[in-house]
ROZADO-548910 format. One record per residue (C-alpha): x, y, z; residue in one letter. Coordinates in steps of 0.1 Angstrom, whole numbers, padded with zeros to 4 digits, always signed. Example, Ala and Ser with C-alpha at 12.3 -4.5 7.8 and 13.67 -1.06 7.14 Angstrom:
BEGIN
+0123-0045+0078A;+0137-0011+0071S;
END
This chain:
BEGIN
-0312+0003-0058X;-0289-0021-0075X;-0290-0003-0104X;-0281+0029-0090X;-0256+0017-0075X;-0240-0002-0106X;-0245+0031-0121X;-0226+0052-0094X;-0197+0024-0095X;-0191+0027-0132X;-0193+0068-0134X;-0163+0065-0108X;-0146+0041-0128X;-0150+0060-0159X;-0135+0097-0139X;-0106+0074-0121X;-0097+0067-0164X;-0099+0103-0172X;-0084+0110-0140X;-0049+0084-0146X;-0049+0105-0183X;-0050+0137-0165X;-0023+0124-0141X;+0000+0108-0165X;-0001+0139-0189X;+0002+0170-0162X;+0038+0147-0150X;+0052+0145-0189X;+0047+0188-0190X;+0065+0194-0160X;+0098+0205-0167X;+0128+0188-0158X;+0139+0156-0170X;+0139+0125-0137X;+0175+0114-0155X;+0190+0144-0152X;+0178+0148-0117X;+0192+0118-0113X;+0224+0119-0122X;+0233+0158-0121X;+0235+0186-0145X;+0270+0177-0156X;+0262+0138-0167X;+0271+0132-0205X;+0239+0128-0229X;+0252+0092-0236X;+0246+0088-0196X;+0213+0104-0198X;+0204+0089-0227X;+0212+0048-0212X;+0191+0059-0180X;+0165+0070-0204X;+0164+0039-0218X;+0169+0017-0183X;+0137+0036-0166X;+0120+0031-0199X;+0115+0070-0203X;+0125+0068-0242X;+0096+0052-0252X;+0066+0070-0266X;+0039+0089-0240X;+0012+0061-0253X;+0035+0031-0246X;+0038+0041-0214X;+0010+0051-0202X;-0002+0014-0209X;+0027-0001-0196X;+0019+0017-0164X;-0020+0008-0165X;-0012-0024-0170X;+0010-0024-0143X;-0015-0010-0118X;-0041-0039-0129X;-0016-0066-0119X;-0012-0049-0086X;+0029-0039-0100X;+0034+0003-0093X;+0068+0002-0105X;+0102+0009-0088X;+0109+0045-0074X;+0138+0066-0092X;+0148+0083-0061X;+0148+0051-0036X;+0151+0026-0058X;+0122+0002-0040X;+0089-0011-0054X;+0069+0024-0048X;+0036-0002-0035X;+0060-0009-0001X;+0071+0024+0002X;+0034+0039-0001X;+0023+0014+0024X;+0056+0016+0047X;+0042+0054+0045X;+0006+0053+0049X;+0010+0040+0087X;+0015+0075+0098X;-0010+0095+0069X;-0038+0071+0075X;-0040+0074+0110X;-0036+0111+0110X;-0059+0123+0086X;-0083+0096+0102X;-0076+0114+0141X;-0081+0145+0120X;-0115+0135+0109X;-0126+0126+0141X;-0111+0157+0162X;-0128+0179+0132X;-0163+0161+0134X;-0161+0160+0174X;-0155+0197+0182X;-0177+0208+0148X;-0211+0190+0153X;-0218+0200+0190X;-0204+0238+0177X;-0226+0243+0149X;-0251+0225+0171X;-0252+0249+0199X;-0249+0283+0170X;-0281+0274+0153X;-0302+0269+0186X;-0285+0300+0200X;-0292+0317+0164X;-0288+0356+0165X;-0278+0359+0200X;-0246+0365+0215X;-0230+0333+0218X;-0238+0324+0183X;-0221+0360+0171X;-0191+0347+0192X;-0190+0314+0177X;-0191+0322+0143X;-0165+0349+0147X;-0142+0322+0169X;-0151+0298+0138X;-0142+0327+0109X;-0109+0332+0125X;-0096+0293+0130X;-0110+0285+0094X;-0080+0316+0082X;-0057+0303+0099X;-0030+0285+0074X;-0022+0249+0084X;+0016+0259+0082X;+0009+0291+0104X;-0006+0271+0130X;+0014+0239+0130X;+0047+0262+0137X;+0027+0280+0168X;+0016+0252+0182X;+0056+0233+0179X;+0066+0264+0193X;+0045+0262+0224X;+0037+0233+0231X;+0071+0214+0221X;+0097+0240+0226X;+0085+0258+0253X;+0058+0232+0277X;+0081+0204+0263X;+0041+0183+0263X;+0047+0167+0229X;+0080+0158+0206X;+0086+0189+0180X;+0086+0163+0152X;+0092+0126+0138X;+0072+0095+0142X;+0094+0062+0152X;+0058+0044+0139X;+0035+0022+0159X;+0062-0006+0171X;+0069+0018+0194X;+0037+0012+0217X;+0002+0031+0208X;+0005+0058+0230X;+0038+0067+0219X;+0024+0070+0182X;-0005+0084+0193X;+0015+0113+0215X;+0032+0121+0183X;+0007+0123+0162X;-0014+0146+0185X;+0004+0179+0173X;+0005+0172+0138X;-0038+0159+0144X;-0050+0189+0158X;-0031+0213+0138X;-0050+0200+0107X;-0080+0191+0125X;-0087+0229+0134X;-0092+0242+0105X;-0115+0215+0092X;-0137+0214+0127X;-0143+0253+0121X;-0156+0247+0082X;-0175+0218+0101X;-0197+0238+0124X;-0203+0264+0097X;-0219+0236+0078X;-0234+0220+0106X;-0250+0258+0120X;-0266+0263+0086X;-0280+0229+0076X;-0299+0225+0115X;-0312+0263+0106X;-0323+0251+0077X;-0338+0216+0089X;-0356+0238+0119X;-0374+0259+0095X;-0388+0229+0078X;-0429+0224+0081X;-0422+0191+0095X;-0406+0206+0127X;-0435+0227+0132X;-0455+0199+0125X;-0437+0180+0154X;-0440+0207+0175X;-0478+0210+0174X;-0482+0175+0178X;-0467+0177+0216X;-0433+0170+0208X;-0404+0192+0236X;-0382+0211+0220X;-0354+0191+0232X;-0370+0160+0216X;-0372+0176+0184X;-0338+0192+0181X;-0323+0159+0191X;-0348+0133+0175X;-0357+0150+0145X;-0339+0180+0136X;-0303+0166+0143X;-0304+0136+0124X;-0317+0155+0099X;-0293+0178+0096X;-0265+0156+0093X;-0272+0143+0062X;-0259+0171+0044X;-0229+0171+0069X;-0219+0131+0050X;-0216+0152+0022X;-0191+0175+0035X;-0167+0153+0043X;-0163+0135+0012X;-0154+0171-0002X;-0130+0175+0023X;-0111+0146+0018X;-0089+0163-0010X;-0087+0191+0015X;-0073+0171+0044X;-0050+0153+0018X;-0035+0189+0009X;-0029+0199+0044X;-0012+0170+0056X;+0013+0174+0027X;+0021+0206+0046X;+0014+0196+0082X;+0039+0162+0077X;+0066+0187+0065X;+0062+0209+0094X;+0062+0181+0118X;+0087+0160+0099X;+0066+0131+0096X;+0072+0103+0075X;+0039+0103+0058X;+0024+0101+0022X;+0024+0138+0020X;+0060+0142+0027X;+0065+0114+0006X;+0043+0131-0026X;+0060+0162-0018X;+0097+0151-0019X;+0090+0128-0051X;+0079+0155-0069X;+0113+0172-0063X;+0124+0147-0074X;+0109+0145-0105X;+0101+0109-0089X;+0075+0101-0118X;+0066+0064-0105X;+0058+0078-0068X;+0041+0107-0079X;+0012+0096-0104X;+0007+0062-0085X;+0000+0081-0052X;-0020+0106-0068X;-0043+0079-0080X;-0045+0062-0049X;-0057+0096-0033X;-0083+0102-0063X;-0091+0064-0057X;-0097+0068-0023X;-0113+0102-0027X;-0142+0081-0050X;-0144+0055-0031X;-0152+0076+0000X;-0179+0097-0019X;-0195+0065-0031X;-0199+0046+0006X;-0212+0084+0018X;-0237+0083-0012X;-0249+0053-0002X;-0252+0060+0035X;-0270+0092+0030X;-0298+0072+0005X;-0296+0047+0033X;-0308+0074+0061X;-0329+0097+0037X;-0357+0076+0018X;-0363+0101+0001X;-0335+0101-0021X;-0336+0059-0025X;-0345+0062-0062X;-0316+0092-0070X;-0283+0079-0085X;-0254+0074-0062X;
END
């Protein structure tokens, strides 16, 4: 087990390297130049040329690209072009709002999801299965954007339930936070919980047509017993899974959901640097989503070895 899991740590740190390469080279062939963001299309070249050399942008792609891994080992991610702060605070300053929602998001996703695909598969091929897959195709083609807008529009500018936009952060009591993060939650969660249940609905088919279910049934186990003893557990395995893949997913639609809602977040914050041609920002929030991404798919690895023995002696 050790091993396997030494060897799962240091596969993820070798695709985190190719990953920072990957990074660091896609942001040097994007066009525009940060210094003439910076300081306007009508700066001199001797003005563009000193900022060049004060951001350290006239040194060669390999310099720095080590000067910026080397930075990232001593825990340094450099100071941002368009705010002019160490980009470590102002990732952290903004991951108080993107943490929590895409956390509420997981949760909302995984709450209405489960029970949904739950109730398709043991209602397979009759009507309320045919309904809730059709209810399920429709919310998963529905653009985050789309939906975020609708639900502003009627629930803030028409009930007047929830603010249309902005979080003042979590100084300003829980509740607060939490009632303005609820919008901007289930507007990505939605979405998500429909790709959810479509998982969910065709892993418990699949774990019902198993010869250990029939095996259970003929030994004088209830249905009910089986369904929720064996069947269910079973079929969230796979479900683990899912959610590590939808991690990058959930990243992507919060960049869109935080601009709807005007939220401070990381996705804004990715988003507006890149606009910026805010080089800093960009690729050390980047890795710290692949980062996390990894990390995720590594603790659900280990979880789903840790509840199917049968995969104890695979690799992480």
């Amino acid at each position: 087990m050790m091993t396997n899991l030494a060897s799962a740590i240091s596969g993820r740190l070798v695709v985190l390297a190719v990953a920072s390469v990957i990074v660091f080279a896609l942001l040097n062939l994007l066009p525009g130049d940060p210094a003439t963001v910076m300081l306007g299309l009508d700066a001199s070249p001797d003005s563009i040329a000193a900022l060049h050399h004060q951001l350290g942008l006239d040194a060669s792609p390999a310099t720095r690209y080590l000067r910026w891994i080397s930075g990232l080992l001593h825990g340094e991610a450099g100071t941002s072009y368009a705010y002019d702060v160490p980009v470590r605070g102002l990732i952290l300053e903004r991951f108080q709002s993107t943490l929590p929602l895409i956390l509420l998001a997981t949760g909302l996703a995984l709450l209405i999801g489960l029970p949904t695909g739950a109730i398709a598969a043991t209602h397979r091929g009759k009507g309320l299965d045919l309904a809730v897959m059709a209810t399920l195709q429709f919310l998963k083609s529905i653009p985050d954007f789309w939906l975020a807008m609708m639900m502003t529009l009627l629930f803030s500018l028409t009930l007047h339930w929830f603010p249309a936009g902005g979080f003042t952060g979590w100084n300003a009591g829980f509740f607060t936070g939490l009632r303005a993060l609820f919008l901007p939650t289930v507007a990505l969660a939605i979405p998500q919980a429909a790709i959810t249940a479509r998982f969910m609905r065709s892993s418990l088919i699949d774990v019902l047509n198993q010869d250990f279910i029939r095996t259970a049934r003929a030994q004088g186990y209830s249905r009910t017993a089986v369904l929720w003893k064996i069947a269910i557990p079973n079929a969230l395995i796979p479900v683990l899974t899912l959610i590590g893949i939808q991690l990058p997913v959930l990243v992507t639609g919060a960049i869109i959901v935080e601009s709807v809602f005007n939220i401070p977040g990381c996705g804004k914050l990715l988003l507006e640097a890149v606009n910026q041609r805010d080089i800093p920002v960009v690729q050390n929030l980047v890795m710290l989503i692949v980062a996390g991404v990894l990390l995720l798919n590594l603790a659900l690895s280990i979880i789903v070895r840790w509840l199917d023995p049968r995969l104890a002696g695979e690799r992480a």
